[in-house]
KOLGU-96886 format. One record per residue (C-alpha): x, y, z; residue number from 1. Coordinates in nm, 3 decimals, decimal comma. Example, Ala and Ser with C-alpha at 12.3 -4.5 7.8 and 13.67 -1.06 7.14 Angstrom:
REM residues 2
LUMGU:1,230:-0,450:0,780:1
LUMGU:1,367:-0,106:0,714:2
***
This chain:
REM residues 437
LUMGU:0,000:0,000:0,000:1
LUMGU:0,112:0,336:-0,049:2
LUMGU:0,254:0,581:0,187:3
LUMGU:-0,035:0,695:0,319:4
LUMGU:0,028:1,012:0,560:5
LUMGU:-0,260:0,898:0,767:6
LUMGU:-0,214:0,552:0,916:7
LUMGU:-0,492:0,327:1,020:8
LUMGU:-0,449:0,124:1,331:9
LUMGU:-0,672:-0,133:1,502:10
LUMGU:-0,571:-0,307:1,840:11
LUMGU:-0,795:-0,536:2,070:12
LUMGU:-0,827:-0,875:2,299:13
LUMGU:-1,060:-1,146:2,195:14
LUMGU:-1,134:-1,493:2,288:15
LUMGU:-0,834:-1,627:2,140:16
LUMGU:-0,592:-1,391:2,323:17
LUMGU:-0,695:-1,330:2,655:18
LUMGU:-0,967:-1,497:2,922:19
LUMGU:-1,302:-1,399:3,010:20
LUMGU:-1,161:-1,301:3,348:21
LUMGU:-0,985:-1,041:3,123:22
LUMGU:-1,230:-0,959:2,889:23
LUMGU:-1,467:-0,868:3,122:24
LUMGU:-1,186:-0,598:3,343:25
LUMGU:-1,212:-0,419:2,970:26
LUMGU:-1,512:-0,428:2,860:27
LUMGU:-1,733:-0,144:2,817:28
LUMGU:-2,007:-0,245:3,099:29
LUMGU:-2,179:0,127:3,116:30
LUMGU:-2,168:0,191:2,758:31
LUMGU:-1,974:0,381:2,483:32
LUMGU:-2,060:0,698:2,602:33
LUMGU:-1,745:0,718:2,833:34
LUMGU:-1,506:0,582:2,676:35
LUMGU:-1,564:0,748:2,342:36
LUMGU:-1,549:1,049:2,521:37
LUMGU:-1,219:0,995:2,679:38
LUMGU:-1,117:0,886:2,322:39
LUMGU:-1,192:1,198:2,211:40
LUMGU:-0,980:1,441:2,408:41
LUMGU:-0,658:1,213:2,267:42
LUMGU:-0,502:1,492:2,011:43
LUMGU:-0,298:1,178:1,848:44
LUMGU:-0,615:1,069:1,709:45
LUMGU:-0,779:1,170:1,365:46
LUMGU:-1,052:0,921:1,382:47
LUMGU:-1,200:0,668:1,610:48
LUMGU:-1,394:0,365:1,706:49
LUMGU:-1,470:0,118:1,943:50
LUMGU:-1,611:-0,188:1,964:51
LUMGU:-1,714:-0,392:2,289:52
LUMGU:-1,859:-0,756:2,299:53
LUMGU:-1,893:-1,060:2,494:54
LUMGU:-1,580:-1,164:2,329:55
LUMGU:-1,379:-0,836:2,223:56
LUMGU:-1,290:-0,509:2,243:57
LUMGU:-1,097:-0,366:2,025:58
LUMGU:-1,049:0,003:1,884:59
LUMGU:-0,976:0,119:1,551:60
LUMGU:-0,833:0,447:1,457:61
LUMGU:-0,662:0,681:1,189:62
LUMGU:-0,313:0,828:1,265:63
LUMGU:-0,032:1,046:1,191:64
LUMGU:0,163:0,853:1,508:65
LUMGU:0,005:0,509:1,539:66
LUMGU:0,227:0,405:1,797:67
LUMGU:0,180:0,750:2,017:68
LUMGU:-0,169:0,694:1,984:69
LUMGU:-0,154:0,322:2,083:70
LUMGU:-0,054:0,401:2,382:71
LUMGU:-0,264:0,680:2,483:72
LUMGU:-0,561:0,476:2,390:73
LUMGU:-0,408:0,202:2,653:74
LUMGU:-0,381:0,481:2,896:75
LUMGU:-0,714:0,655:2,839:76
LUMGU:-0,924:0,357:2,867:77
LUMGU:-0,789:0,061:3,025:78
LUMGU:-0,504:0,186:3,262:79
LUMGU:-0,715:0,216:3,573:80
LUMGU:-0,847:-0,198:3,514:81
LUMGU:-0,507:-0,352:3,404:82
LUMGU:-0,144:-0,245:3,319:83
LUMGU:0,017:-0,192:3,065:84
LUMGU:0,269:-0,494:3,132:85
LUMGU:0,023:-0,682:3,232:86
LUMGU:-0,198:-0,622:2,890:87
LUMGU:0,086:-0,622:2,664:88
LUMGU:0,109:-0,992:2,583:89
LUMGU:-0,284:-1,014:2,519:90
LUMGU:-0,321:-0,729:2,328:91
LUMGU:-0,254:-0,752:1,889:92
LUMGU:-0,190:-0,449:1,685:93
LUMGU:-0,311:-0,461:1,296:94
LUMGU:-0,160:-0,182:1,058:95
LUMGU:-0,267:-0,019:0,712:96
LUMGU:-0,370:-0,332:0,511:97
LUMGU:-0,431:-0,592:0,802:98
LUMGU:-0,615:-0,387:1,026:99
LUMGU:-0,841:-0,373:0,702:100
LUMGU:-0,877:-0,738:0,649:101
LUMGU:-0,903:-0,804:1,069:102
LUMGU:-1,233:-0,573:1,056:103
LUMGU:-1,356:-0,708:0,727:104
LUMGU:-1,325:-1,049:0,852:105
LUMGU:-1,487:-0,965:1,207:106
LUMGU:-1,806:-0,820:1,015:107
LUMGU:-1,816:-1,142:0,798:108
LUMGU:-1,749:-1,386:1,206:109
LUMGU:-1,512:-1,535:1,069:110
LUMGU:-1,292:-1,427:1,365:111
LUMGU:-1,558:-1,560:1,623:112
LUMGU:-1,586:-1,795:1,899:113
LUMGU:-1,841:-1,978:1,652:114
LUMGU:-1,755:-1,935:1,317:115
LUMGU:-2,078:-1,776:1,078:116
LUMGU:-2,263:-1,689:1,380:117
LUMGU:-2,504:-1,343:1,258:118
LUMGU:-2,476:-1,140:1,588:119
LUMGU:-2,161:-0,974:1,553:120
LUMGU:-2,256:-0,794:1,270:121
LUMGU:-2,514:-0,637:1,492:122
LUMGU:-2,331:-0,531:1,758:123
LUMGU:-2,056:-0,342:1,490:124
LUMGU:-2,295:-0,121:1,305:125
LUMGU:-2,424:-0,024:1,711:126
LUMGU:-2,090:0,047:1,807:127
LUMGU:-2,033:0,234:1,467:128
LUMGU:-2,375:0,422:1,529:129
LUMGU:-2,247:0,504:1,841:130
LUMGU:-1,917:0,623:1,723:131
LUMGU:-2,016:0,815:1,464:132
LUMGU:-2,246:1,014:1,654:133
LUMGU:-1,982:1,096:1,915:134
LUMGU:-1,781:1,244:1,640:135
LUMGU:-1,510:0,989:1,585:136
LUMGU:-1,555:0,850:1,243:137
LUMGU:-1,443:1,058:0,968:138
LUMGU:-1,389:0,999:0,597:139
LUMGU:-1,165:0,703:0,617:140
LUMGU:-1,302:0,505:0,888:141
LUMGU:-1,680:0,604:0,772:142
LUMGU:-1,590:0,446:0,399:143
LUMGU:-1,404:0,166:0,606:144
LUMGU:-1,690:0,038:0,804:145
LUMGU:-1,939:0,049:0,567:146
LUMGU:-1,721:-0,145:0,339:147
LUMGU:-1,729:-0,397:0,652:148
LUMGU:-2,095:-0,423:0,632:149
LUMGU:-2,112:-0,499:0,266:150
LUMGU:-1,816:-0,738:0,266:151
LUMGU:-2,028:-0,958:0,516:152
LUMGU:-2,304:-0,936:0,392:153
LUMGU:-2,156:-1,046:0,034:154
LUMGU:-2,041:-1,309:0,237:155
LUMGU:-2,359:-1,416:0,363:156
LUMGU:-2,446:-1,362:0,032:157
LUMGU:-2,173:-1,606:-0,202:158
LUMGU:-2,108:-1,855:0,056:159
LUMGU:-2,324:-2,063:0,342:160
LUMGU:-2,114:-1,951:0,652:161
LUMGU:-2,367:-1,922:0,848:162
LUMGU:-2,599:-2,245:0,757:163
LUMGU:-2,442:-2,532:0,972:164
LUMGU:-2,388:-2,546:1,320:165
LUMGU:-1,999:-2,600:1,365:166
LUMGU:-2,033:-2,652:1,771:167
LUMGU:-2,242:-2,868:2,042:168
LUMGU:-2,420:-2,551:2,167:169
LUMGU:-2,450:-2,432:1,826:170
LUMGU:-2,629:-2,750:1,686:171
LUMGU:-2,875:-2,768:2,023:172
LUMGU:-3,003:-2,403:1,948:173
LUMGU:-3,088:-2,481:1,607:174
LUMGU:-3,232:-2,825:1,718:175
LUMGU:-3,464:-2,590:1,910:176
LUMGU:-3,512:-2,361:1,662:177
LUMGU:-3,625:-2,640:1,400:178
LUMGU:-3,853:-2,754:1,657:179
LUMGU:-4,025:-2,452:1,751:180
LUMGU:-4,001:-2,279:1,421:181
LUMGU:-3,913:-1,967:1,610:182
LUMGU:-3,758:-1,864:1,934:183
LUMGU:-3,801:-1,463:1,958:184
LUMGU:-4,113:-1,584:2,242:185
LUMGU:-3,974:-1,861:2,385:186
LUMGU:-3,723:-1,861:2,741:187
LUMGU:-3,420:-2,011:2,777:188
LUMGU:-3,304:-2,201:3,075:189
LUMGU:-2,940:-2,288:3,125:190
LUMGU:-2,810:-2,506:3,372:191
LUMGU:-2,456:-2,466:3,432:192
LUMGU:-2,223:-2,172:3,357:193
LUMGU:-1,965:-2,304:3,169:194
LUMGU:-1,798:-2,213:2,848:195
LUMGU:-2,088:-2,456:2,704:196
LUMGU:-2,371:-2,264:2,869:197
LUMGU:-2,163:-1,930:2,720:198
LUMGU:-2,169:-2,053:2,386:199
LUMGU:-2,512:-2,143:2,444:200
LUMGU:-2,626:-1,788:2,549:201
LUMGU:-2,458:-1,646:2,245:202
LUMGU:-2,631:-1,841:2,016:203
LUMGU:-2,984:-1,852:2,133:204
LUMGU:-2,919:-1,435:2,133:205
LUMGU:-2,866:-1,468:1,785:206
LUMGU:-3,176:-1,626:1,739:207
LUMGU:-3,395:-1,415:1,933:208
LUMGU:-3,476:-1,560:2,224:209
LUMGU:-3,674:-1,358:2,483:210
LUMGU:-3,484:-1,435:2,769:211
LUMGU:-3,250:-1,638:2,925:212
LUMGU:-3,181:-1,793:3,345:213
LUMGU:-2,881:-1,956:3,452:214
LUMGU:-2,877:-2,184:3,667:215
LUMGU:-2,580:-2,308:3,834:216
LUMGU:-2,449:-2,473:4,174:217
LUMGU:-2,176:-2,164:4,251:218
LUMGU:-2,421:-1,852:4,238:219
LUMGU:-2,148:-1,618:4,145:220
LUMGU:-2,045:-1,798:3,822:221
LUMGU:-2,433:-1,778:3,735:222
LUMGU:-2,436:-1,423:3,796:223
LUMGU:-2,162:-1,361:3,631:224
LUMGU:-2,248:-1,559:3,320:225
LUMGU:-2,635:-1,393:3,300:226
LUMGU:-2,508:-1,017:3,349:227
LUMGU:-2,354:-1,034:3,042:228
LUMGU:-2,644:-1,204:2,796:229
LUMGU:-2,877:-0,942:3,024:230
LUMGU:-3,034:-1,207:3,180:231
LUMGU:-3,126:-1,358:3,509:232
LUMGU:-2,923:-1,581:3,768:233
LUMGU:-3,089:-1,859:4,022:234
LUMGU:-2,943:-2,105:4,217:235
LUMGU:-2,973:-2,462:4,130:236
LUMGU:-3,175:-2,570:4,451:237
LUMGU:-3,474:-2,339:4,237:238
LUMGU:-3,466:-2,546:3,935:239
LUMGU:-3,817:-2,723:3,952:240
LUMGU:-3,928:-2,363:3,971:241
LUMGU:-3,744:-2,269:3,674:242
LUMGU:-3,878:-2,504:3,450:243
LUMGU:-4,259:-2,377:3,501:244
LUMGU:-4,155:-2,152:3,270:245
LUMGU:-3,855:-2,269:3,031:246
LUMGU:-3,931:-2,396:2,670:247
LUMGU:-3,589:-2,480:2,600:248
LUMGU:-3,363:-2,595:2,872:249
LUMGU:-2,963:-2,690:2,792:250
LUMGU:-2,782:-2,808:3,051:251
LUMGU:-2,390:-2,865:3,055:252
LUMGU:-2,342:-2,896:3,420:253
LUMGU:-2,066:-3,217:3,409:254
LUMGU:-2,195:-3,301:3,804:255
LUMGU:-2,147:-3,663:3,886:256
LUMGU:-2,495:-3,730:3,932:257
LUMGU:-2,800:-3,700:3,749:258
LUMGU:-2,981:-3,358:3,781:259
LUMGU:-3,307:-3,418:3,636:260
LUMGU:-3,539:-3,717:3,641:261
LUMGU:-3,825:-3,866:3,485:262
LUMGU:-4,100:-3,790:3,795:263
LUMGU:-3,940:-3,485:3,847:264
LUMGU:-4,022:-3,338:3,478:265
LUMGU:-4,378:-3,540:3,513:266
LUMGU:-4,485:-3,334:3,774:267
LUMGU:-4,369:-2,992:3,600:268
LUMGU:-4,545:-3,077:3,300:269
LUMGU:-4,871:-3,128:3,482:270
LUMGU:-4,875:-2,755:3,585:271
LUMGU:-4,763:-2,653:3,273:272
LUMGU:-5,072:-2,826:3,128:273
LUMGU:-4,864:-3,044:2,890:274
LUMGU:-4,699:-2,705:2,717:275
LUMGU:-4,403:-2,884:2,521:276
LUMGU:-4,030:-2,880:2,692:277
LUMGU:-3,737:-2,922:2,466:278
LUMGU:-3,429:-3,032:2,684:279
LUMGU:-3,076:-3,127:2,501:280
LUMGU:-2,841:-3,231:2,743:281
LUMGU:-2,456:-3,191:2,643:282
LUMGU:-2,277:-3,285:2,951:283
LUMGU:-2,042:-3,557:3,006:284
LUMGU:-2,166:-3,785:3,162:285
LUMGU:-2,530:-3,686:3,125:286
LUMGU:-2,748:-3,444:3,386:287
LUMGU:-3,064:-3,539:3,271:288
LUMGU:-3,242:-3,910:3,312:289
LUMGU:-3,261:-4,071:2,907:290
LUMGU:-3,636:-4,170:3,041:291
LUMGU:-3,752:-3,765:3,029:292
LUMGU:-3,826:-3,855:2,670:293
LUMGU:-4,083:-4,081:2,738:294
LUMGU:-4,305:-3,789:2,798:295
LUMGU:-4,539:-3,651:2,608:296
LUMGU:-4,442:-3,319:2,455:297
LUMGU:-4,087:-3,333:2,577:298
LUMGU:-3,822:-3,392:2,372:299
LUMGU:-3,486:-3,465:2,515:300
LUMGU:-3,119:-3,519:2,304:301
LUMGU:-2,832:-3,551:2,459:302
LUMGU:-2,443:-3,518:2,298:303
LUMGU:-2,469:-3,782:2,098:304
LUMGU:-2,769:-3,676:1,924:305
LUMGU:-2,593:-3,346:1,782:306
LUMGU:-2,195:-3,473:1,739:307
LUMGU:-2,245:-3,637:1,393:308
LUMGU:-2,434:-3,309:1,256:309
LUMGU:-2,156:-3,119:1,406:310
LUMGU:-1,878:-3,297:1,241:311
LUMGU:-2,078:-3,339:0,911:312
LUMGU:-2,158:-2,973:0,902:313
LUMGU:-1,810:-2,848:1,063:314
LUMGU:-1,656:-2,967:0,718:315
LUMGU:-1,905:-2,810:0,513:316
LUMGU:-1,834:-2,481:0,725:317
LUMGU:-1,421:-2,498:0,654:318
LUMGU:-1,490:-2,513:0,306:319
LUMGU:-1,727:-2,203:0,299:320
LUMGU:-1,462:-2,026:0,524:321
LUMGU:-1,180:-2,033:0,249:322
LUMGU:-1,463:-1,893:-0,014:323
LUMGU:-1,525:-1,632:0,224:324
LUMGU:-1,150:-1,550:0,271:325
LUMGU:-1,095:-1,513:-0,081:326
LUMGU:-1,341:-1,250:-0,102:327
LUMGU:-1,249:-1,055:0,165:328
LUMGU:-0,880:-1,054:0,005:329
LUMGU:-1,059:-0,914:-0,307:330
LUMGU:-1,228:-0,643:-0,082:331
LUMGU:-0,905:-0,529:0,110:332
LUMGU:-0,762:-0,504:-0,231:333
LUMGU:-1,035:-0,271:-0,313:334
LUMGU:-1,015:-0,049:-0,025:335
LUMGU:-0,662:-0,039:-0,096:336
LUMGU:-0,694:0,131:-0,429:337
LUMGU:-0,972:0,338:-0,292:338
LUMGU:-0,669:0,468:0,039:339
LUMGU:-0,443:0,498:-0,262:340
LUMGU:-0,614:0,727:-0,465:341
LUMGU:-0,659:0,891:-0,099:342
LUMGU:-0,261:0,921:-0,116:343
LUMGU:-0,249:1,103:-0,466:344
LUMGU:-0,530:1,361:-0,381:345
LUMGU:-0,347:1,635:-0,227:346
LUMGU:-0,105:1,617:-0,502:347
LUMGU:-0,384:1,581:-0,777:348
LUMGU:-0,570:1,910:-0,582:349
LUMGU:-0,233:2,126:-0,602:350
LUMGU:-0,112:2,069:-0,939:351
LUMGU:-0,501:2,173:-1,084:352
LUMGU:-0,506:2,460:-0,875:353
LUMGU:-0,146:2,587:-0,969:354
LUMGU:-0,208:2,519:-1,318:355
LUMGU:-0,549:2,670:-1,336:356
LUMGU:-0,424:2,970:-1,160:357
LUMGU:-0,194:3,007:-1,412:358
LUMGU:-0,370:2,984:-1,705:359
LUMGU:-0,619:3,270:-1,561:360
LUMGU:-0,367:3,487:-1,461:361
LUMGU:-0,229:3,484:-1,814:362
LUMGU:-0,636:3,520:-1,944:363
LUMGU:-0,628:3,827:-1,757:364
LUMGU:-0,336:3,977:-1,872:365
LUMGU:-0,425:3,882:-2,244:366
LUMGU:-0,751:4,089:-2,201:367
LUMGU:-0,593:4,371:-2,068:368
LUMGU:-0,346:4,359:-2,359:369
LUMGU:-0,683:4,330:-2,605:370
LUMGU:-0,830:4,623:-2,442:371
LUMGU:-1,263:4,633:-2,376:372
LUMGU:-1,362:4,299:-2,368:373
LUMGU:-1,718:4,247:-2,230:374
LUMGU:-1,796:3,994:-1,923:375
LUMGU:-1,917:3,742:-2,219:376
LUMGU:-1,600:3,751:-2,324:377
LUMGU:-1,399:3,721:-2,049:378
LUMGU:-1,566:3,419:-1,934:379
LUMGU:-1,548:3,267:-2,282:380
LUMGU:-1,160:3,296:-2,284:381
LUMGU:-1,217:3,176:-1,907:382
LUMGU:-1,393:2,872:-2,022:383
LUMGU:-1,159:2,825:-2,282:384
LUMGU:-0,868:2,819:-2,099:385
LUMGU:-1,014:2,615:-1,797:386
LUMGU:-1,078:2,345:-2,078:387
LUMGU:-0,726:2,350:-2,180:388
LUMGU:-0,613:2,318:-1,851:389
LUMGU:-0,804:1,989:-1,879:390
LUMGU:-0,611:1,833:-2,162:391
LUMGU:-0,340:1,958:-2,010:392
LUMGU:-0,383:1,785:-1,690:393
LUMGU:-0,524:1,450:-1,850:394
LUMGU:-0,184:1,265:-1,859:395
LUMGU:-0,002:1,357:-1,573:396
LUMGU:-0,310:1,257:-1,363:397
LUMGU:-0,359:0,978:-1,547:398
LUMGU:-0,045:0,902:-1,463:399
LUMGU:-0,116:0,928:-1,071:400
LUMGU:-0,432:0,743:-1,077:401
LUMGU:-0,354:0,392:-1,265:402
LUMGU:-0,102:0,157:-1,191:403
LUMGU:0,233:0,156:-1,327:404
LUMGU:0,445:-0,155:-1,419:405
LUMGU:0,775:0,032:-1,253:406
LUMGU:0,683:0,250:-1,045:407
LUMGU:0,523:0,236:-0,756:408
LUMGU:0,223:0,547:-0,635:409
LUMGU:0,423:0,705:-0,418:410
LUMGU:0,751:0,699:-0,634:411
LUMGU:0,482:0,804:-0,928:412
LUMGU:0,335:1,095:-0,647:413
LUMGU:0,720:1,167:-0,572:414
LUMGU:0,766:1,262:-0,954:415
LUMGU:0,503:1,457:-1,048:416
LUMGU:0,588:1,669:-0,714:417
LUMGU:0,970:1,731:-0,885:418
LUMGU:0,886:1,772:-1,214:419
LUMGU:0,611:2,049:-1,170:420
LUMGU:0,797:2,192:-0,815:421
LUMGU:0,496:2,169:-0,612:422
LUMGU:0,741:2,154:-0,285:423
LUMGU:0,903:2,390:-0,414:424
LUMGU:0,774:2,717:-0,162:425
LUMGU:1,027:2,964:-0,289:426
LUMGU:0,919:2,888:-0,613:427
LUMGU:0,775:3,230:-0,793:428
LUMGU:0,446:3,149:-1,042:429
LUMGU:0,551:3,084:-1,371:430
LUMGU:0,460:3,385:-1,652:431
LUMGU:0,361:3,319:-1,984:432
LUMGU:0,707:3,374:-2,147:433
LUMGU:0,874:3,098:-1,905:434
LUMGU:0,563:2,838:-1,965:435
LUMGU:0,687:2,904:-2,356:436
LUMGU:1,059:2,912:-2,285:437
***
């Protein structure tokens, strides 16, 4: 990519680099509000934007001193949750053309915990909303993330990345979801608070689901777990209670013992006047009692059930994921051209407006020479010139704009620049005689 003046920078945690324990210290709990205002004050910083999920955060930004304005952004918003030295070897840092292709493949989730899952898409045009109301996003990282948005949803589009469950919890939400047809009015109960029961919560999100309780035998893992799907947290000695009013129950509890039996679902479903009650148990070994699906209306699966759809469908998945990676390669090398062209603007804006101002200020002297010329006139000659400014111009910013076998932009950029002394400030204007010399 060319030397752009202006550098684009994104740096962030995730899943893969840094535990929940982690995650959570950094996350944005209260909001964007804050932190985009504290982003704001940062005079390293051209442009900004912030992104805060379950599984990331991460902040992208445009830069005359990317590495200044790395670490005021470390200062500004995480130095009074974790240090620098202790951050450092969690944190990665994605410059010019890979900081494009890291965003580009976030939008399409092919960076997620689950890969093709449709909610992070969501939750980066609300933190681009946000951002762009505060003031942060500019011209580059306005065109940037809305290129994001279109590059996933061409992947959506061109490729089935998000049709096949790739994970246990994955394949027992859309178990549910087949079963129901729908789950934006059904509830959710999860028993356990594992990194099951989190992938769990994620995906039932995704699909809609009105809300979710955790269950779990350590209340403060519960808690923990339901504060961040916005849901609730009960303690496991209230599960018969719980399942008055669950349509889809998941539990991933590992305990030693089973959790659920037969009479104890019997008696549930009689005060729930037979209402159906999906369970899919994927522990090891099993919480729930195999003869829970001798009920009527409930339907119980257990690990086994979903592990050859997951393998079948995980290979399907892999093979959409390298159709989606070529297109997002075609799409950074898109915005590329687009940042290059960015590059040669201020030189394509100086060399018009030196040559145009020369042209007129030889017009006017002409039709001082000529004597009374009428306004007509004048702007005829005016018009005339400006249009041979315009042939003029045509190869040399031709020249600029398309690639060159030899050269590369910037060498081209660093030509024109000599050639008509546009960093030259001493230099005087030319007159007509030395344009003819």
């Amino acid at each position: 990519m060319a030397n752009f003046p202006e550098i684009i920078t994104l740096i962030g945690v995730n899943h893969k680099t840094a535990s929940l324990e982690l995650r959570e210290r950094l996350a944005c709990n209260a909001g964007y509000d804050e932190p985009l205002a504290a982003l704001s004050k940062l005079t390293s910083l051209r442009e900004y934007y912030l992104l805060s999920t379950c599984n990331r955060v991460e902040i992208a930004f445009v830069s005359t001193e990317p590495e200044r304005a790395r670490a005021d952004i470390l200062e500004a918003l995480f130095a009074p949750a974790v240090t620098a030295e202790e951050l450092e070897p969690h944190i990665y840092h994605y410059g010019q053309s890979a900081a494009v292709e890291h965003l580009f493949r976030v939008a399409a989730s092919l960076d997620s915990m689950v890969v093709g899952e449709a909610q992070i898409l969501g939750q980066l045009k609300e933190a681009y909303r946000v951002a762009a109301k505060a003031g942060g996003t500019r011209l580059i990282l306005n065109k940037l993330l809305h290129k994001s948005f279109s590059v996933a949803k061409r992947v959506r589009t061109e490729t089935r990345i998000g049709a096949s469950a790739v994970s246990i919890s994955y394949a027992a939400v859309e178990l549910g979801r087949k079963i129901f047809g729908d789950l934006t009015n059904k509830h959710a109960l999860l028993i356990g608070a594992g990194e099951m029961a989190e992938l769990a919560a994620e995906h039932l999100l995704g699909n809609g689901i009105a809300s979710i309780v955790v269950a779990n035998r350590t209340l403060a893992r519960a808690v923990n777990l339901a504060r961040r799907f916005n849901g609730k947290a009960v303690a496991l000695a209230e599960l018969q209670e719980q399942l008055q009013h669950a349509d889809v129950i998941i539990s991933s509890t590992g305990a030693a013992e089973l959790i659920l039996r037969k009479e104890d679902v019997r008696r549930v479903m009689r005060s729930r006047r037979n209402r159906p009650l999906f369970f899919i148990d994927i522990a090891v070994p099993r919480d729930l009692d195999p003869a829970i699906n001798e009920l009527d209306n409930v339907y119980l699966y257990d690990i086994d059930d979903l592990q050859g759809v997951v393998e079948l469908n995980r290979a399907d998945r892999d093979r959409e994921a390298i159709k989606a990676g070529r297109i997002i390669a075609e799409e950074v090398l898109k915005f590329e051209y687009w940042l290059e062209n960015m590059a040669s603007t201020p030189t394509i804006i100086q060399l018009r407006t030196m040559i145009e101002d020369i042209v007129l200020t030889e017009v006017e002297k002409s039709a001082g020479r000529i004597g009374a010329v009428s306004d007509a006139q004048l702007q005829a000659l005016e018009k005339m010139a400006l249009a041979i400014t315009s042939r003029m111009l045509y190869h040399p910013l031709k020249y600029l704009k398309e690639e060159h076998h030899c050269l590369t932009l910037e060498e081209r950029i660093s030509m024109v620049r000599s050639i008509f002394e546009l960093d030259d400030a001493s230099r005087p204007a030319p007159t007509g005689d030395t344009l003819h010399a």
